[in-house]
TIDOBA-860203 format. One record per atom (N, C-alpha, C): y, x, z. Coordinates in steps of 0.2 Angstrom, whole numbers, plus 5000, padded with zeros to 4 digits. Each point is the difference from the previous one (the first is absolute). Example, Ala and Ser with C-alpha at 12.3 -4.5 7.8 and 13.67 -1.06 7.14 Angstrom:
<pts>
497250665039;500649965000;500650045000;500549984996;500650045001;500549965003;
</pts>
This chain:
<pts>
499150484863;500750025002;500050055006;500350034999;500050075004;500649985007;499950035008;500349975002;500850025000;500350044997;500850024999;500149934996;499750004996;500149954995;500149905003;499450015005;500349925003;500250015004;500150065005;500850005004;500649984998;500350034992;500649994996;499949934997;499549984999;500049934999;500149965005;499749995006;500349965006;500750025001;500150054999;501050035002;500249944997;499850004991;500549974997;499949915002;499349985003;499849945000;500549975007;499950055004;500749985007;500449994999;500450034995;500649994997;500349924999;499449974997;499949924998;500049955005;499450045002;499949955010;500749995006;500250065000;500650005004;500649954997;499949994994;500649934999;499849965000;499249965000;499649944999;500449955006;500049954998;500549935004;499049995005;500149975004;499349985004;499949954996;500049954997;499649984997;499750014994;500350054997;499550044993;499650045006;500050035005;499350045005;499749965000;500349935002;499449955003;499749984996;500149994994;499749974995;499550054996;500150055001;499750064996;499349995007;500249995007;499450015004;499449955000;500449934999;499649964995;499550024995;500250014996;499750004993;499550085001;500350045008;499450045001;499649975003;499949965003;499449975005;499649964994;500449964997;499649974996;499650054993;500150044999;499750054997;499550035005;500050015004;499650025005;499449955003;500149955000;499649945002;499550014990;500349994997;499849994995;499250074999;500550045000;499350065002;499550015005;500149945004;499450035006;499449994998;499749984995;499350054997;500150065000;500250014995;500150084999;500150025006;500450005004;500250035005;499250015006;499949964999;499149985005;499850054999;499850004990;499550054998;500150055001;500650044999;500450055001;499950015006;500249985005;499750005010;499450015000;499549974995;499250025002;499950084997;500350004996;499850084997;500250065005;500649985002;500250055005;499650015006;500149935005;499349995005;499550034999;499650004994;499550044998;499950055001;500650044997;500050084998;500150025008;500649985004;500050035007;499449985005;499849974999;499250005004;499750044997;499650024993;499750044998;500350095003;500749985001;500450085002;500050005008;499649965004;499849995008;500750015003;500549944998;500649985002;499949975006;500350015007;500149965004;500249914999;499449995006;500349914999;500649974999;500350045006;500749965002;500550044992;500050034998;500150004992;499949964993;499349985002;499649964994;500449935004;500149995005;500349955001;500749995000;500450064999;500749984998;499950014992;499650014997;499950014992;499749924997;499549975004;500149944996;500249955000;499949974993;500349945000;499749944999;500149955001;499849934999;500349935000;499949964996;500349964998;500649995005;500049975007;500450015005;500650055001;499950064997;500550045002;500150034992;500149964997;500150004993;500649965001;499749945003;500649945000;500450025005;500050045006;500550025002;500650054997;499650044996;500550034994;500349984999;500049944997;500249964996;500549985002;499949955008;500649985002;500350045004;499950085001;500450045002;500749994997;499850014992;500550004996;500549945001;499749955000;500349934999;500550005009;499750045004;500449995006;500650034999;500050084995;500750035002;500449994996;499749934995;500649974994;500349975005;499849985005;500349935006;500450035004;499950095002;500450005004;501150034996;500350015005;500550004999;500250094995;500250014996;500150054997;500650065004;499850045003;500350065003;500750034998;499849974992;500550074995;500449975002;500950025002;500549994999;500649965004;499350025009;500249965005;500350055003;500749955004;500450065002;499650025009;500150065000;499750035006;500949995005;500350004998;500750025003;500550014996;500749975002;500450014997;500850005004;500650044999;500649975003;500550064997;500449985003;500850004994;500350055005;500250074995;500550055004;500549994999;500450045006;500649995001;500450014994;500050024995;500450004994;499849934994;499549985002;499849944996;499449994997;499650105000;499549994995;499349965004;499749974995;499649985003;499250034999;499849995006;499350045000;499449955001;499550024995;499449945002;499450064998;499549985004;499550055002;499549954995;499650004995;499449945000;499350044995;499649985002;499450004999;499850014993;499750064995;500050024994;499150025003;499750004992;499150034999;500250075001;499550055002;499850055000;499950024991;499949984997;500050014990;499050004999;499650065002;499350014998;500050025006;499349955002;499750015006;499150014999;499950075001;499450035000;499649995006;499349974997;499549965009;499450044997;499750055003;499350045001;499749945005;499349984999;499549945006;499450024998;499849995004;499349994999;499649935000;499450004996;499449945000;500449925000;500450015001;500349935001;500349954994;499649994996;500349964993;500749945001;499949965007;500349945002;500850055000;500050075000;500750055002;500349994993;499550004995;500450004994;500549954998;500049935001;500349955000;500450005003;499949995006;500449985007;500750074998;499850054998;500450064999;500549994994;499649994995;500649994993;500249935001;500049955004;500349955003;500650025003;499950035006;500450015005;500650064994;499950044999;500350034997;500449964994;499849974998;500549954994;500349955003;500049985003;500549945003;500450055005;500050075002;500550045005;500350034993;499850014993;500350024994;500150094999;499350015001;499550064999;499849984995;499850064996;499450034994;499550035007;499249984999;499650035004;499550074995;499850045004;499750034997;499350015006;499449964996;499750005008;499350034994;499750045007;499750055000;499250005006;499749934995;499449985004;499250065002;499750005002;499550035001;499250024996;499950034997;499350004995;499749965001;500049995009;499449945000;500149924996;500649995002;500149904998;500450034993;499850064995;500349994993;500049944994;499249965000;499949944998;500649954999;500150005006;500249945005;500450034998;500450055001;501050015001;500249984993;499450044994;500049994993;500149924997;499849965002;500049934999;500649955001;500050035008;500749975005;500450044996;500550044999;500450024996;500349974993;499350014998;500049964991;500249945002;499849965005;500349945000;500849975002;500350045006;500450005000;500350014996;500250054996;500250034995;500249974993;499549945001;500049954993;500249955003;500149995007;500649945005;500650024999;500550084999;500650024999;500049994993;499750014994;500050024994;500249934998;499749935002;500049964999;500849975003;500350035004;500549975004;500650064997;499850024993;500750044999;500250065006;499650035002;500050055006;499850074996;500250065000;499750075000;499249995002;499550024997;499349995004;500150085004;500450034997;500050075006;500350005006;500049955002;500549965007;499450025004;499250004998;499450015004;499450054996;499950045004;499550054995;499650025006;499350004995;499650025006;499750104996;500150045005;500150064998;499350045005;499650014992;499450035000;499950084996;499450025005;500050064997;499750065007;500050034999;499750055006;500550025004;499650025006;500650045006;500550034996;500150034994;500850034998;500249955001;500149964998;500649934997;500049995007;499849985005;500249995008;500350055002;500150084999;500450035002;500750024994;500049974995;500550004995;500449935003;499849955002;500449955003;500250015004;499850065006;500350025008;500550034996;500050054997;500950054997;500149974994;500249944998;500349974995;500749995005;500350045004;500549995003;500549974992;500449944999;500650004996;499549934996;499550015001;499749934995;499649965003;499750015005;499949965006;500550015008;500349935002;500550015003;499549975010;499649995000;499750005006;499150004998;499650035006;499150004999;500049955006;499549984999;499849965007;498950005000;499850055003;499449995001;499649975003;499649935000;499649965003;499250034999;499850015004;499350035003;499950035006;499450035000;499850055006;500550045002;499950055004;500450055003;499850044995;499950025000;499650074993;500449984993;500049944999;500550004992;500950005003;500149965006;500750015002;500150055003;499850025004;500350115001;500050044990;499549984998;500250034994;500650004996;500249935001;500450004996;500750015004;500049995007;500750015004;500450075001;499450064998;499750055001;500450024994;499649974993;500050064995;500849964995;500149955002;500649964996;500650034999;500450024994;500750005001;500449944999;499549944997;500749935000;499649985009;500749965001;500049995006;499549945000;499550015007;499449965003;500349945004;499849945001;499849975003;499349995004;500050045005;499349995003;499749945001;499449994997;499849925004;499550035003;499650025009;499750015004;499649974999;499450035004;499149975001;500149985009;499549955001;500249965005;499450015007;500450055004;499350005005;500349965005;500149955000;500149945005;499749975006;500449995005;499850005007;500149945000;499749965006;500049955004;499850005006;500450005007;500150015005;500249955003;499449985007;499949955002;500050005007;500849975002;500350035006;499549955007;500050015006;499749995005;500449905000;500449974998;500249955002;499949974992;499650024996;499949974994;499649935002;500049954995;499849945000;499150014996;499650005002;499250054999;500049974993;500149924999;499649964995;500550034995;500749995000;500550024995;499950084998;499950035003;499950075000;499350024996;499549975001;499450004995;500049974995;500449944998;500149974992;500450064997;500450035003;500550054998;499650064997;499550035003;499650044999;499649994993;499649955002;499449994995;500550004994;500649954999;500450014995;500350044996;500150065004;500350054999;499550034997;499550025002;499450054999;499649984995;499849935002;499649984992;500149974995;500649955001;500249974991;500150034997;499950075001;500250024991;500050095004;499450025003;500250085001;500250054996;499949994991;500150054994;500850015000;500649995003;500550024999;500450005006;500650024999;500650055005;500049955007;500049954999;500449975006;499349975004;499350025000;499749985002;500150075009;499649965005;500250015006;499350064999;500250075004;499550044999;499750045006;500649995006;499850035006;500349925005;499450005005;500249955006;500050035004;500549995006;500350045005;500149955007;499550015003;499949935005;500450025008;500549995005;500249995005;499450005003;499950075006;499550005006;500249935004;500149985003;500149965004;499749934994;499949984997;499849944996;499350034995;499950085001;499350014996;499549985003;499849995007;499449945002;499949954996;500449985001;499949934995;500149984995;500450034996;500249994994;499650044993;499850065004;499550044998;499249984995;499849985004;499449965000;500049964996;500549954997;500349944996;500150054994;500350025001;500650054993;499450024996;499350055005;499650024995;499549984997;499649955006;499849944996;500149954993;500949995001;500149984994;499850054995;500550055000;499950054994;499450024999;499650005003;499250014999;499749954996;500249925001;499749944996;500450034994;500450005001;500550014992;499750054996;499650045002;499750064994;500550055000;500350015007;500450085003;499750025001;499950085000;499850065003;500750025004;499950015005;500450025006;500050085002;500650055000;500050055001;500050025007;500050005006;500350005006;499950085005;500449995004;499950065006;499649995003;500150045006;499249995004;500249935004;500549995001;500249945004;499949944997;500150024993;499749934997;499350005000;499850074998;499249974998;499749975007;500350015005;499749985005;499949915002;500349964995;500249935000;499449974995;499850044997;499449994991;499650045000;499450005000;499750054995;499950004993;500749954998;499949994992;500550074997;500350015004;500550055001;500050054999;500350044994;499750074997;500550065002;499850055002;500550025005;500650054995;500549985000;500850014995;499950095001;499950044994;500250044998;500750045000;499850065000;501050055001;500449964999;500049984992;500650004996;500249894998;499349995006;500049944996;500749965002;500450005004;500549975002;500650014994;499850034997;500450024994;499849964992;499549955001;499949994994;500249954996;499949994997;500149934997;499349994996;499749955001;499250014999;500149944992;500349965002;500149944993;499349975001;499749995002;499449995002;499749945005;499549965001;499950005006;499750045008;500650035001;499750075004;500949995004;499950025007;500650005007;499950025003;500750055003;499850055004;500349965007;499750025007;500149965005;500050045005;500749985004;500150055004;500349965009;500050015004;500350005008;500650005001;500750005000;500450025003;500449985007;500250055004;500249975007;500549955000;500450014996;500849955000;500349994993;500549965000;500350014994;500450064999;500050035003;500550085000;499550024995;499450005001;499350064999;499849994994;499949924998;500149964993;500450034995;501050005003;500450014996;499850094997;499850025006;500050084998;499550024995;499249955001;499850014996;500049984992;500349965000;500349984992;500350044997;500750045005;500450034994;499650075001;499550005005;499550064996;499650004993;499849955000;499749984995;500349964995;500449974999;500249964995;500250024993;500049964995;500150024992;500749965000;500349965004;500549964999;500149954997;499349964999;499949964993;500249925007;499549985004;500149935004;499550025007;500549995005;499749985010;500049945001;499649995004;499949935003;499949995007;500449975003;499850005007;499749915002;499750005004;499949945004;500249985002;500349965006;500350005007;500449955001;499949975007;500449935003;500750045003;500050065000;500450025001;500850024997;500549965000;500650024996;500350055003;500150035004;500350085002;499450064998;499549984996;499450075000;500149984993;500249934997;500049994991;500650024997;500450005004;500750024999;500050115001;499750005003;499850085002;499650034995;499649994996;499550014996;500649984995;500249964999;500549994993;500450055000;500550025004;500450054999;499750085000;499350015004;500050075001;499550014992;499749954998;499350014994;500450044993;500050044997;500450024994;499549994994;499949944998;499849984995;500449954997;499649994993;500249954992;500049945004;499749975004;499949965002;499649985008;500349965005;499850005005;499949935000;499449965004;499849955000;499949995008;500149935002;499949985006;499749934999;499350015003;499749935003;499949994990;499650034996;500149984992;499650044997;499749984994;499350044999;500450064993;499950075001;500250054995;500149974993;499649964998;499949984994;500449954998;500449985002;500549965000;500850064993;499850085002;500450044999;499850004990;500449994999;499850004993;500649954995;500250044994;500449954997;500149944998;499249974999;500149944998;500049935005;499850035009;500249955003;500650025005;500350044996;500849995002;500449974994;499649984998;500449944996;500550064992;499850044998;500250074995;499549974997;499749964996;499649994994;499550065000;500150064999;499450045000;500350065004;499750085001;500450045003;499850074994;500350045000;499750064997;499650045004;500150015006;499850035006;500449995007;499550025004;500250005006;500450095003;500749975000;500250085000;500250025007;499650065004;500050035007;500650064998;500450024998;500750045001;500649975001;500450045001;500649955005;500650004993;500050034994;500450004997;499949974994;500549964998;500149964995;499849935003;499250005001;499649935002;499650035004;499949935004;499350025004;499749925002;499450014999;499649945002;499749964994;500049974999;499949944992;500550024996;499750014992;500650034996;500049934995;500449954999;500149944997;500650044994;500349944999;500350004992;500950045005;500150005006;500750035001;499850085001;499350005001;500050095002;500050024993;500049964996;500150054994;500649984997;500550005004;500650024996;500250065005;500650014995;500750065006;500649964999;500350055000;501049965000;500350034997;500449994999;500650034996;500649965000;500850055002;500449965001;500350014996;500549945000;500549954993;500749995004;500650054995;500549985004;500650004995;500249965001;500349954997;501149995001;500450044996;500650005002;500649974995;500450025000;500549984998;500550084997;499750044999;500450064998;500250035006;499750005007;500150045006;499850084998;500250035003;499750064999;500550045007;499350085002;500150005006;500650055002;500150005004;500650045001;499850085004;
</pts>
């Protein structure tokens, strides 16, 4: 099927979904999970094939590690779904309402965007978690996964797909939309048949498409995230915060990628900080002021403040004050998630207001930033622009509004 063709087929499939009662969503997300549990052989095998081929193509780690899968994160798939059967349905909640002075009445509420187009990369757990989120907000999806995780998108699809079919559902409510670079930029100008893009990956796929799109983008950022560790920080708090942020999971956005340490507390805390990240299997990028605490310390290049490594790799720097900290964030920052330290509520309070990111954290590890533990069952992305949404995009960022009003044969003078 050619992509004009499952564009006008999700039109028509939206049509369907925007009047579904929540419990026909939720029972359709049901009978997705369990179709989807039901597959996870297939699913496996299909992940090993791809695994395969991107290692054979000298794919970066921290990609073959957001591409695989294993039993474990099969089953989170799984009960991704099951979570956003549970959560509350979006569609049809009033945003506001009140009554003008001639009687009519006005009520603002919450309506699907219709077909929601998602470019990602490597990531097969997006394919679910996506056409999930998108059917219980009362979207057609039309998602547009990566050459790498093809196997795997190809599987997870068929199986959802046979969880809607079985539940009296459109199966073109979800489409996985293959085929070479054209079809990625025939879904950027499909203005009128895709009504929002939202692209989840690197910086290189998102400017692409923010860039060359005429239906209107969603941006979800890349996350070069800071952690600042103010002079009145709590040392032991401040180092579980670090390890955690940097290593439980370095291959995605919200991992912590520049640490930014308060002169007045870098004797001491310095030595501690790097030590840890040294046991943990960090390479540390630092200035000369850093390298002077380590010689495990590799001395941070031009641009490295600027990176996002996804990696086990941190760039580490000195700052005189929190003024010098805050400068140096919104020098560099992607606007994805900042973290400060500190026993201090007049510098935590200061940092909150001045930091212009998705997300600002006090005394809390970056990785807490993410949909599924704010309680949003899964996220499409984490979105760094100020328009529409920003931060975790759960089941309300994918509505709009529309108003409804309501009279008695008023008309206006």
């Amino acid at each position: 099927m050619d992509f004009r063709t499952q564009a006008e087929a999700a039109r028509t499939a939206s049509r369907q979904l925007a009047t579904l009662t929540r419990d026909a969503k939720d029972s359709a997300l049901g009978a997705m999970a369990d179709a989807l549990a039901a597959a996870e052989p297939d699913l496996l095998a299909a992940n090993e094939r791809d695994v395969a081929t991107a290692q054979g193509e000298g794919i970066s780690g921290s990609l073959i590690d957001r591409l695989r899968l294993d039993r474990s994160r099969v089953a989170g798939m799984v009960q991704g779904l099951r979570d956003v059967a549970a959560l509350a349905d979006p569609v049809g909640d009033a945003v506001r309402g009140w009554r003008l002075g001639n009687g009519v009445e006005v009520r603002q509420v919450r309506v699907p965007f219709g077909v929601v187009g998602i470019i990602y990369e490597s990531r097969p757990n997006v394919t679910a978690d996506a056409a999930g989120l998108c059917l219980k907000s009362g979207n057609a999806a039309l998602l547009r996964g990566s050459s790498t995780a093809i196997e795997s998108n190809k599987v997870t699809i068929a199986a959802l797909r046979s969880g809607l079919e079985r539940s009296g559902i459109d199966v073109n409510a979800v489409s996985l939309v293959e085929g070479d670079r054209s079809v990625t930029s025939e879904m950027m100008t499909a203005r009128g048949l895709v009504d929002v893009l939202i692209p989840r990956g690197g910086a290189g796929l998102i400017n692409a498409v923010v860039e060359g799109s005429k239906v209107p983008v969603i941006e979800t950022g890349t996350g070069n995230c800071h952690l600042f560790v103010d002079a009145s920080a709590d040392h032991e708090k401040a180092l579980k915060i670090l390890v955690n942020a940097k290593v439980q999971r370095p291959g995605v956005c919200n991992a912590v990628e520049t640490l930014l340490v308060h002169r007045d507390t870098a004797p001491e805390f310095l030595p501690k900080a790097l030590h840890a990240l040294t046991e943990a299997g960090v390479t540390m990028h630092g200035t000369p002021e850093v390298c002077g605490f380590s010689a495990s310390v590799v001395p941070a290049g031009e641009d490295e403040f600027d990176a996002e490594y996804l990696s086990l790799d941190i760039a580490v720097t000195v700052v005189g004050d929190l003024a010098e900290a805050i400068d140096h964030i919104r020098a560099h920052t992607t606007g994805h998630s900042e973290t400060i330290v500190t026993e201090s509520r007049a510098n935590a309070d200061r940092f909150v207001a001045e930091i212009d990111a998705a997300a600002v954290l006090v005394n809390a590890s970056s990785r807490f930033i993410d949909g599924g533990e704010f309680g949003f069952g899964a996220e499409i992305g984490i979105s760094t622009q100020k328009l529409h949404a920003r931060g975790p995009m759960g089941l309300t960022e994918l509505t709009s509004s529309k108003y409804i009003l309501s009279g008695e044969g008023q008309i206006r003078g």
